[in-house]
C-alpha positions as a Markdown table, in Angstrom:
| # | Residue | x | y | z |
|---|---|---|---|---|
| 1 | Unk | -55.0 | 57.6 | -25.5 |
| 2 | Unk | -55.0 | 53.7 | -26.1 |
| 3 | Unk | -52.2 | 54.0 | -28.2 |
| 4 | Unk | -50.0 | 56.2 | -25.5 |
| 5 | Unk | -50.4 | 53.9 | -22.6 |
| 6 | Unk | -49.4 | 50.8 | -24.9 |
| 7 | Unk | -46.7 | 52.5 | -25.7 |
| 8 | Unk | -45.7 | 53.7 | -21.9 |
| 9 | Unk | -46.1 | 50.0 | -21.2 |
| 10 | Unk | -44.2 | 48.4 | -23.2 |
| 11 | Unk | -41.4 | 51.4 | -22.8 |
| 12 | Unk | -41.1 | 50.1 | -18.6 |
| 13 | Unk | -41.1 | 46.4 | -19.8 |
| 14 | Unk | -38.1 | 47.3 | -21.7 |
| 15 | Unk | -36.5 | 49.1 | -18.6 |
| 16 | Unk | -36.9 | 46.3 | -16.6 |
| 17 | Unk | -35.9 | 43.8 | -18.7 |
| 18 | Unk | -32.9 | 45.4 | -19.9 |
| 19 | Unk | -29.9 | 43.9 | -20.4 |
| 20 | Unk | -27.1 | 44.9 | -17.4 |
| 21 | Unk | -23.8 | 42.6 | -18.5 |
| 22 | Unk | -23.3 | 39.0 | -19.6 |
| 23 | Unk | -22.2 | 36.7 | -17.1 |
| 24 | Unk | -21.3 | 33.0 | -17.2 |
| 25 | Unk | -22.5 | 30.2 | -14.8 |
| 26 | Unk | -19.3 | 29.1 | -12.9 |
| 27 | Unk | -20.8 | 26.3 | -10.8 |
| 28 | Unk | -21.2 | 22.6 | -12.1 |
| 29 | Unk | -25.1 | 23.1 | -11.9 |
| 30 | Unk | -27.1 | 26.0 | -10.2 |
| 31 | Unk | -30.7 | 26.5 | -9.7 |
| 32 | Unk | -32.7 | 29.1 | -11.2 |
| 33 | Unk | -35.6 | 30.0 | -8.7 |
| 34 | Unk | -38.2 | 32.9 | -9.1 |
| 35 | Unk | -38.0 | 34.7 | -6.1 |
| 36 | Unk | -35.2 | 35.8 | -3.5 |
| 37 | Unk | -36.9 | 34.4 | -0.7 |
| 38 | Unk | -36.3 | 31.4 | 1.7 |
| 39 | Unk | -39.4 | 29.4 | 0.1 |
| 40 | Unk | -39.3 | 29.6 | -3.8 |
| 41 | Unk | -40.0 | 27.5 | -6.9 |
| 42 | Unk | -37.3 | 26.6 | -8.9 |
| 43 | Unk | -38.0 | 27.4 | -12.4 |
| 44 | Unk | -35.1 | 25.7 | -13.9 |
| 45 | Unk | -30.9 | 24.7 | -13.8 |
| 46 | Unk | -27.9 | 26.5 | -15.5 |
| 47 | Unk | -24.8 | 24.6 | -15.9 |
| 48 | Unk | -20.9 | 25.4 | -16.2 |
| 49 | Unk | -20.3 | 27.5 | -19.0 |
| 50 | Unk | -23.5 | 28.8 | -19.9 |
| 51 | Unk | -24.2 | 32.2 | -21.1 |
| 52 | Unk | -26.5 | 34.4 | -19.5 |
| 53 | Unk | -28.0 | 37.8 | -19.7 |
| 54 | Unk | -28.1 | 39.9 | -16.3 |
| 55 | Unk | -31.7 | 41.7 | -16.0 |
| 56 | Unk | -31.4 | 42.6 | -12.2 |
| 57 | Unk | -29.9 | 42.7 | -9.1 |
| 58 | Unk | -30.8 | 42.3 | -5.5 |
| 59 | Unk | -28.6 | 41.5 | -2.6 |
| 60 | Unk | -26.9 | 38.6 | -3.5 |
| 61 | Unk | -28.5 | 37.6 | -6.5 |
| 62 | Unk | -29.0 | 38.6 | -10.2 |
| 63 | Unk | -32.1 | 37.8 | -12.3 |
| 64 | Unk | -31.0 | 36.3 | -15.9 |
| 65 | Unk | -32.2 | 35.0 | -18.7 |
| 66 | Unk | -30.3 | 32.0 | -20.6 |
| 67 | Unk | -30.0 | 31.7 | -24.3 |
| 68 | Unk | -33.7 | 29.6 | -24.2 |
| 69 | Unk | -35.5 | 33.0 | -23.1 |
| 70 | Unk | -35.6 | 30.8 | -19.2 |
| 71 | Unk | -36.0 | 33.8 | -16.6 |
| 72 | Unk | -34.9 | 33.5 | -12.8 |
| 73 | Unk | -32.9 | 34.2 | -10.1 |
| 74 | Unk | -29.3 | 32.5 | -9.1 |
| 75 | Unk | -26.9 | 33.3 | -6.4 |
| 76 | Unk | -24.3 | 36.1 | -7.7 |
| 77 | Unk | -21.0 | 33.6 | -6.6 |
| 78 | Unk | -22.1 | 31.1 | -9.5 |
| 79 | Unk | -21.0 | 34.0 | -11.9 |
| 80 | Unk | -18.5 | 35.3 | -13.2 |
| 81 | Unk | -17.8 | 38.4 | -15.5 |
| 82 | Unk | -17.4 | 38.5 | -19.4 |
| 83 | Unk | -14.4 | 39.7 | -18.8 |
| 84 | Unk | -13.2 | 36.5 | -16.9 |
| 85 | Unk | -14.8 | 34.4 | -19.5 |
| 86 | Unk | -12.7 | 36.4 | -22.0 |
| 87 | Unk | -9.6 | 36.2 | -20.3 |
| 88 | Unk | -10.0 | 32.3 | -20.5 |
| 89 | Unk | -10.6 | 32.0 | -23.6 |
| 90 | Unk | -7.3 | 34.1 | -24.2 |
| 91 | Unk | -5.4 | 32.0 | -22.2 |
| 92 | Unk | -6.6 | 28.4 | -24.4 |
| 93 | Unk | -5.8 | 30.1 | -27.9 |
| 94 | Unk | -2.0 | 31.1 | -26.4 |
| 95 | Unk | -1.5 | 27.6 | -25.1 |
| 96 | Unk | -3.5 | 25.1 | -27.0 |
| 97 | Unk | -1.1 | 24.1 | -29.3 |
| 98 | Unk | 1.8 | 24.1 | -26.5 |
| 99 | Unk | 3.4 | 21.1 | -26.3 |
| 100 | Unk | 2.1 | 18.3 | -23.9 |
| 101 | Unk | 4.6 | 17.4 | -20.8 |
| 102 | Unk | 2.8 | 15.0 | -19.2 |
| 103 | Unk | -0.9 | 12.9 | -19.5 |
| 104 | Unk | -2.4 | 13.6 | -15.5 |
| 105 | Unk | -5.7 | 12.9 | -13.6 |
| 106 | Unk | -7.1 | 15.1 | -11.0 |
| 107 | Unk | -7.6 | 14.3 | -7.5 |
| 108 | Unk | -10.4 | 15.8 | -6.8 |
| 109 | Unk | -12.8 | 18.2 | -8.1 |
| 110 | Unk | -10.8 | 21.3 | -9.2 |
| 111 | Unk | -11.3 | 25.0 | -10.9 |
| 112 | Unk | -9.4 | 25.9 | -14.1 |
| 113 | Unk | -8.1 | 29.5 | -12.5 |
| 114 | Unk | -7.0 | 31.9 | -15.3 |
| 115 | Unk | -4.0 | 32.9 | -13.6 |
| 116 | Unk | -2.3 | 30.9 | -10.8 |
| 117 | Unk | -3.6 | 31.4 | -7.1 |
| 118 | Unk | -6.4 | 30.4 | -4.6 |
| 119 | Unk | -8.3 | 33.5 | -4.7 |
| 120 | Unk | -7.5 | 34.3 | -8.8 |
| 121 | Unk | -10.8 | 34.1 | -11.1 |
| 122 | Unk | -11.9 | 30.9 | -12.3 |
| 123 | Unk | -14.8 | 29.5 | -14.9 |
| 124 | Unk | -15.0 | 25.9 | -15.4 |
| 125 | Unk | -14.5 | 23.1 | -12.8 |
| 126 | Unk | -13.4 | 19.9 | -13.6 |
| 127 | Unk | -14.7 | 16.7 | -12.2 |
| 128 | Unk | -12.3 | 14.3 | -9.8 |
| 129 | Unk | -11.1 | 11.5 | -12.1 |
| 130 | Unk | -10.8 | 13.6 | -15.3 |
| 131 | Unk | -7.9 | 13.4 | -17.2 |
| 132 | Unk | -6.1 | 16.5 | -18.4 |
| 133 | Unk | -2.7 | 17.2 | -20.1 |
| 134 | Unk | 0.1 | 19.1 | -18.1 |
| 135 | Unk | 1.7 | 22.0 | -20.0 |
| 136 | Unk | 3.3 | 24.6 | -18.2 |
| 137 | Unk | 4.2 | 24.8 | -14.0 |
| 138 | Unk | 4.1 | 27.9 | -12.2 |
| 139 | Unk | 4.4 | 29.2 | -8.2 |
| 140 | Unk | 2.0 | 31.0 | -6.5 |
| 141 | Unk | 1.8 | 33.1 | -2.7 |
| 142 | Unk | -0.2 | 30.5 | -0.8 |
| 143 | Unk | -2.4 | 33.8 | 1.0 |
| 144 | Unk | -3.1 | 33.6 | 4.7 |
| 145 | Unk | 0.3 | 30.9 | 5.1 |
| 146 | Unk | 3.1 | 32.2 | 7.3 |
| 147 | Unk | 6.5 | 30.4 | 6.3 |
| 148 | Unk | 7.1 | 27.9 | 9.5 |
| 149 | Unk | 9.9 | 29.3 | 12.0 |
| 150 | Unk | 12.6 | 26.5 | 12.3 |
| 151 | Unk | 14.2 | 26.2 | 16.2 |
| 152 | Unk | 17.2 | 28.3 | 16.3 |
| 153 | Unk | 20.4 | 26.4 | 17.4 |
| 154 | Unk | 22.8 | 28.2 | 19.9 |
| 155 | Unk | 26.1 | 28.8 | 18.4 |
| 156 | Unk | 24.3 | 28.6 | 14.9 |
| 157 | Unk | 23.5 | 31.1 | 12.7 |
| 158 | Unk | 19.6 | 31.4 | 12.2 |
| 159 | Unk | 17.9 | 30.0 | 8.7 |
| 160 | Unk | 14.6 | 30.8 | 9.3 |
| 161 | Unk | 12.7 | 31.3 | 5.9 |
| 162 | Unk | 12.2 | 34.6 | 4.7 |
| 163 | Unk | 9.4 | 35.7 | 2.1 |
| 164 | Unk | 6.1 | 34.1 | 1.0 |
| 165 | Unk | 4.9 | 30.2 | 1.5 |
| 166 | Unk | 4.3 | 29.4 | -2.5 |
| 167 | Unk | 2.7 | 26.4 | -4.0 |
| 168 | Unk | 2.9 | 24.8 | -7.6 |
| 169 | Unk | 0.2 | 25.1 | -9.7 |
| 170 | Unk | 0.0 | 23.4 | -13.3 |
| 171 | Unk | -1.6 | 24.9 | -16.4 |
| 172 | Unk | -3.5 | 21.7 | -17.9 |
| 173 | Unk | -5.6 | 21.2 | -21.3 |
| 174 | Unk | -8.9 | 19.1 | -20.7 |
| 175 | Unk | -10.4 | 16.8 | -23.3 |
| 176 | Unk | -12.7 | 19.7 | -24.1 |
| 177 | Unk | -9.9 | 21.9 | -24.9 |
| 178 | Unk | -10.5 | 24.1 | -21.8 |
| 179 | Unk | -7.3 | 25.2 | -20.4 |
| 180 | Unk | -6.6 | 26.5 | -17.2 |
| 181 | Unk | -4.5 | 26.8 | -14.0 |
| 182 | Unk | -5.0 | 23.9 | -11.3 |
| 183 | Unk | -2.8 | 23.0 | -8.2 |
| 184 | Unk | -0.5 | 21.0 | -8.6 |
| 185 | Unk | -1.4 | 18.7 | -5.8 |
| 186 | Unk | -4.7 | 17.9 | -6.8 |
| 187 | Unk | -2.8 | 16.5 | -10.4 |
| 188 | Unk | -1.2 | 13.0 | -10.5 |
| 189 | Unk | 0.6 | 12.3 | -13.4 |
| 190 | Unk | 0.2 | 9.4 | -15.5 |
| 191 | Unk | 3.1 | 7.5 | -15.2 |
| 192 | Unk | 3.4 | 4.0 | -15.8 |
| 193 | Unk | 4.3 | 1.9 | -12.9 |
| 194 | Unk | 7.2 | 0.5 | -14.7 |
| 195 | Unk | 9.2 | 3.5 | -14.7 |
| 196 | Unk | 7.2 | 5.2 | -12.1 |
| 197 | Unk | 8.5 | 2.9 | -9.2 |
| 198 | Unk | 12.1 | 4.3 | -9.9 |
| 199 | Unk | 11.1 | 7.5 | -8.7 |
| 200 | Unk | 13.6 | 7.1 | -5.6 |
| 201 | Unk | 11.7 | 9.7 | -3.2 |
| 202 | Unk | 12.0 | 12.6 | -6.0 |
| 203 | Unk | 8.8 | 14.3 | -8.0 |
| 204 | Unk | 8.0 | 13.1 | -11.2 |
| 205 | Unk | 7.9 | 16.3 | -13.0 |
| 206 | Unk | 7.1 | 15.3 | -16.7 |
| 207 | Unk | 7.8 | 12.0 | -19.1 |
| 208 | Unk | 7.9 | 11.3 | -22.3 |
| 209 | Unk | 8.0 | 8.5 | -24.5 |
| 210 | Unk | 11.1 | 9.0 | -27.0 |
| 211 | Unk | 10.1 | 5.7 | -28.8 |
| 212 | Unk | 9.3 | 1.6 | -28.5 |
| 213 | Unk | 11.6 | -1.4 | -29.0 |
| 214 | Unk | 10.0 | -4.8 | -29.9 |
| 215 | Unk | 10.4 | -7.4 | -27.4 |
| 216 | Unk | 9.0 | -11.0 | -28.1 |
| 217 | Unk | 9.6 | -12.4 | -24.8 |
| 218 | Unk | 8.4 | -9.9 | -22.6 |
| 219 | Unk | 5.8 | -10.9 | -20.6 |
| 220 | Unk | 1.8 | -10.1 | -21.0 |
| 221 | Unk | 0.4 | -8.7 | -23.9 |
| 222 | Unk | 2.3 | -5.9 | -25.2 |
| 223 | Unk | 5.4 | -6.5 | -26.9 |
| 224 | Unk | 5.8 | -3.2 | -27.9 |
| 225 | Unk | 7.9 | -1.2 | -24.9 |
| 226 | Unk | 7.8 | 2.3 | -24.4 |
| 227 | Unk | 11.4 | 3.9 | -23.8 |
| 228 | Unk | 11.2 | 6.9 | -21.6 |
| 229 | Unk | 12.3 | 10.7 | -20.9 |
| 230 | Unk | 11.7 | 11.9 | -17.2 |
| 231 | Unk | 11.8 | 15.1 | -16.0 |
| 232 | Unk | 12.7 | 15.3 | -11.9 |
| 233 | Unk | 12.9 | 17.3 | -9.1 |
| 234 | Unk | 12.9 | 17.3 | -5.2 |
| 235 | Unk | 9.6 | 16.7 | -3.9 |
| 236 | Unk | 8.7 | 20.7 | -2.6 |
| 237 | Unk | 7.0 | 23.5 | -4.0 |
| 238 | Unk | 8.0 | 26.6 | -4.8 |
| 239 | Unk | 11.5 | 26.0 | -6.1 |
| 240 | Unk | 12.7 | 28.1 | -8.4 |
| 241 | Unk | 13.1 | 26.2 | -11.4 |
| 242 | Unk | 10.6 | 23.0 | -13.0 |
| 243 | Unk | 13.0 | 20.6 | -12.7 |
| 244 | Unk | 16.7 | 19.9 | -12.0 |
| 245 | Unk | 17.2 | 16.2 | -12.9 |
| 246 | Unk | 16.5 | 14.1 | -16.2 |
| 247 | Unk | 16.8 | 10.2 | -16.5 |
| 248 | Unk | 16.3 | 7.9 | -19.9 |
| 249 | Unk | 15.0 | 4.7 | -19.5 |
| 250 | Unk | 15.7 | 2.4 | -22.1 |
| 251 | Unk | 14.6 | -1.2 | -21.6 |
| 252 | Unk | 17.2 | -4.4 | -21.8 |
| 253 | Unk | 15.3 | -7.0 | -24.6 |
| 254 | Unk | 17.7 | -9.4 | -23.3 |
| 255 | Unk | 17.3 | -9.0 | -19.9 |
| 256 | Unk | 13.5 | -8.0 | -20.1 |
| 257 | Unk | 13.5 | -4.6 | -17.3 |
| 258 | Unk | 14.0 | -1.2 | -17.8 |
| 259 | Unk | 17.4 | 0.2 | -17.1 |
| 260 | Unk | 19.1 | 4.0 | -16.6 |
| 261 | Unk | 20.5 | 5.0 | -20.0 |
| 262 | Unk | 21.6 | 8.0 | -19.0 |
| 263 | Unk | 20.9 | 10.7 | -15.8 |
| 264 | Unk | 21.9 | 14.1 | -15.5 |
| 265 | Unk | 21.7 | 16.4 | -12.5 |
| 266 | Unk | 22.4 | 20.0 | -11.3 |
| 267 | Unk | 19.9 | 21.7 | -14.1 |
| 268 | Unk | 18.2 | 24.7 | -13.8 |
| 269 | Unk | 15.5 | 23.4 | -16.4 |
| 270 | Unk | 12.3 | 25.0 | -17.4 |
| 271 | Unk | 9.5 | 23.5 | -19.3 |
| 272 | Unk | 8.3 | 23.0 | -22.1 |
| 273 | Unk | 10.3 | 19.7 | -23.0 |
| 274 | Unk | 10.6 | 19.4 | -26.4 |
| 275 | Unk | 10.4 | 15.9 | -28.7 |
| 276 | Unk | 10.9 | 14.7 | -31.6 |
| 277 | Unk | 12.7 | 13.0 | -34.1 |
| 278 | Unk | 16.3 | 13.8 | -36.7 |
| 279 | Unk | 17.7 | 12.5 | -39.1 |
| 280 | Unk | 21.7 | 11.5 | -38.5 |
| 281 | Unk | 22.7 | 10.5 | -42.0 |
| 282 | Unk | 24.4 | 6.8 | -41.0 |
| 283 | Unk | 22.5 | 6.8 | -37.4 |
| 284 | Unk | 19.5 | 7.1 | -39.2 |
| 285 | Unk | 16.2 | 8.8 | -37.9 |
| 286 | Unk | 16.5 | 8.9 | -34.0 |
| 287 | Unk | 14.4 | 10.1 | -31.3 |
| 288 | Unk | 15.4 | 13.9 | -30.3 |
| 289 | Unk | 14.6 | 16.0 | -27.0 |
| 290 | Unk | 15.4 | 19.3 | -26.3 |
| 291 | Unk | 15.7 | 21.3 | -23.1 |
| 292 | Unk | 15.7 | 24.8 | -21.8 |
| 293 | Unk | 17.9 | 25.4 | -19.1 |
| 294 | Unk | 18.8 | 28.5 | -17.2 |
| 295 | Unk | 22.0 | 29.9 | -16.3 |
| 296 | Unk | 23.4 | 31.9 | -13.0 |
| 297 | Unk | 22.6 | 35.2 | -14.8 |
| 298 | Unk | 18.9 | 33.8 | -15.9 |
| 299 | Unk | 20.0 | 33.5 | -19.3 |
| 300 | Unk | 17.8 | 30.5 | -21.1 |
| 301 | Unk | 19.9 | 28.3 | -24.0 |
| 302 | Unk | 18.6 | 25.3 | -25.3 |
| 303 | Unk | 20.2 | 21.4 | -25.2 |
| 304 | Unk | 19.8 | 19.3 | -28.2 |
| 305 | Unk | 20.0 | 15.3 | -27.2 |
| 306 | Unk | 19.3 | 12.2 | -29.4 |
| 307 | Unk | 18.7 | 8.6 | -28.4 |
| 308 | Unk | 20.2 | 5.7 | -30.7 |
| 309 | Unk | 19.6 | 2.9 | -28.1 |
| 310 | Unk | 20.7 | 2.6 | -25.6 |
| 311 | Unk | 23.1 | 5.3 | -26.0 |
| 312 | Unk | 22.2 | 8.8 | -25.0 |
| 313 | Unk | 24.2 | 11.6 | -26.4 |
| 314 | Unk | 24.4 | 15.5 | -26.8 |
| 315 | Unk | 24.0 | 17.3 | -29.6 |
| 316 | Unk | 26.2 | 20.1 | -30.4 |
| 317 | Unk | 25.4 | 23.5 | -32.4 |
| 318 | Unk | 28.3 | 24.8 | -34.3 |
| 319 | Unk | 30.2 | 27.1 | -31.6 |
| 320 | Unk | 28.8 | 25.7 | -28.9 |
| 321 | Unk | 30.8 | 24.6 | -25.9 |
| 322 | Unk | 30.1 | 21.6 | -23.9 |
| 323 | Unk | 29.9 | 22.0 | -20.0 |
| 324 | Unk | 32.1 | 20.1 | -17.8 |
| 325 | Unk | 30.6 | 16.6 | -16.9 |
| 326 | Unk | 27.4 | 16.0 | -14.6 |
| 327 | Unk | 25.7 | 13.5 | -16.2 |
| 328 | Unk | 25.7 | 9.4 | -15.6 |
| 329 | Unk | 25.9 | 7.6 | -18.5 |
| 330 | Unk | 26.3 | 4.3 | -17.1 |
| 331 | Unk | 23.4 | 1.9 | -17.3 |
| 332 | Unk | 21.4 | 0.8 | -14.2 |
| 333 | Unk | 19.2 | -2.2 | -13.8 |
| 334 | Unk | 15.9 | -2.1 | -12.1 |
């Protein structure tokens, strides 16, 4: 008879203790308490990321237990499903090798959403000040946002907006390899000042540097200048393409400031920007950037360009056909 009701115990211990789902802590830190009640002990802290077993529910909160064997109860909003964990993690092993567009810092403190939206899932959050790497740009419904109505003019036909508000929102790497999808006005790209400043009232999309020139004179430390690839656009969300301008900045040794190598408007351009480097046989080994860029049909064709200081110049696949003229080539100062 001993033997049976040992048994029948530890049978119900099992039942209550068994395992629902996995769930992962999606909250910076939470507090693990040991009863849903308004005065409670707290038994211990979870953090972002963690991995927990579900034992129970009860109104808004879940018993778990965390990898140490800790017991207790947490608030069911600081957790999300394995199946938003797993979606995550499918997003970093498509991207993480993707090339990086632009170094950024985040405004404030910001969730890595697996998909691009306000109300999409989300896992980790990122702390204000971190510094992440831009990737990819996307547009999203901004939900509960009418479009504004614009005063209609007598004798004018109306252009009031039709359709959705949307936002940008940015798929960034962290220094922890966690990728995700932020909004893209809570991310301030890196840019140095230098070329930054020459941003004439349009967005900074993405920059690169396509190589460095030695300059002795140049004043303060670094004698080694960047010469730079920037990606542009008008300053508003929701356009339909990443960005429509580029500009090359190539800096004057003898003159000691950065000038406009070369600028081309009117592109329908969509990131990633490739870079890297060719070999031209008497040019040498020159820096190299390509670009994807859409046509009126959608149709996406690559552009092939190549830097030999401070000359900017396309590069042209057998067959192809070069497009009438809308780039500057003449040199600017600043």
């Amino acid at each position: 008879m001993l033997a049976l009701f040992v048994a029948g115990v530890s049978a119900c211990n099992r039942g209550r203790h068994r395992v629902l789902e996995i769930n992962y802590v999606s909250a910076p830190q939470a507090t693990l308490r040991d009863q849903v009640s308004y005065v409670y002990n707290r038994v211990g802290t979870v953090k972002n990321g963690d991995r927990v077993e579900v034992l129970d529910h009860e109104k808004r909160f879940a018993r778990v237990r965390t990898a140490t064997g800790l017991e207790g109860w947490i608030e069911q909003r600081y957790l999300v499903s394995q199946e938003t964990y797993d979606s995550l993690q499918k997003l970093t092993r498509e991207n993480l090798n993707d090339p990086v567009q632009a170094p950024a810092v985040l405004r404030n403190d910001t969730n890595l959403h697996i998909t691009p939206g306000r109300e999409t899932e989300h896992l980790y959050q990122l702390s204000s000040g971190a510094k992440v790497s831009v990737l990819k740009r996307a547009t999203a419904e901004r939900t509960g946002v009418a479009a504004p109505i614009k005063a209609v003019i007598p004798g004018k036909p109306s252009k009031a907006p039709v359709g959705p508000v949307l936002e940008d929102w940015l798929l960034v790497r962290d220094s922890d390899n966690r990728i995700g999808w932020v909004l893209a006005r809570m991310v301030d790209l890196d840019i140095p000042l230098d070329v930054g400043q020459y941003a004439e009232g349009q967005r900074f999309v993405a920059f690169f540097v396509l190589n460095k020139v030695r300059d002795e004179r140049r004043e303060g430390a670094d004698k080694d200048v960047g010469q730079y690839l920037c990606a542009i656009t008008e300053p508003h969300d929701g356009l339909p393409y990443d960005y429509d301008q580029i500009r090359v900045f190539t800096w004057n040794t003898r003159k000691h400031h950065y000038e406009t190598a070369y600028r081309e408007h009117g592109l329908n351009g969509e990131l990633p920007i490739i870079v890297t480097t060719e070999n031209f046989d008497k040019e040498g080994t020159l820096p190299v950037f390509v670009l994807r860029v859409k046509d009126d049909s959608g149709s996406v064709s690559e552009r092939k360009y190549k830097l030999n200081t401070p000359i900017v110049r396309r590069v042209m696949a057998p067959g192809e056909q070069k497009e009438a003229p809308r780039a500057s080539a003449k040199r600017k100062r600043h």
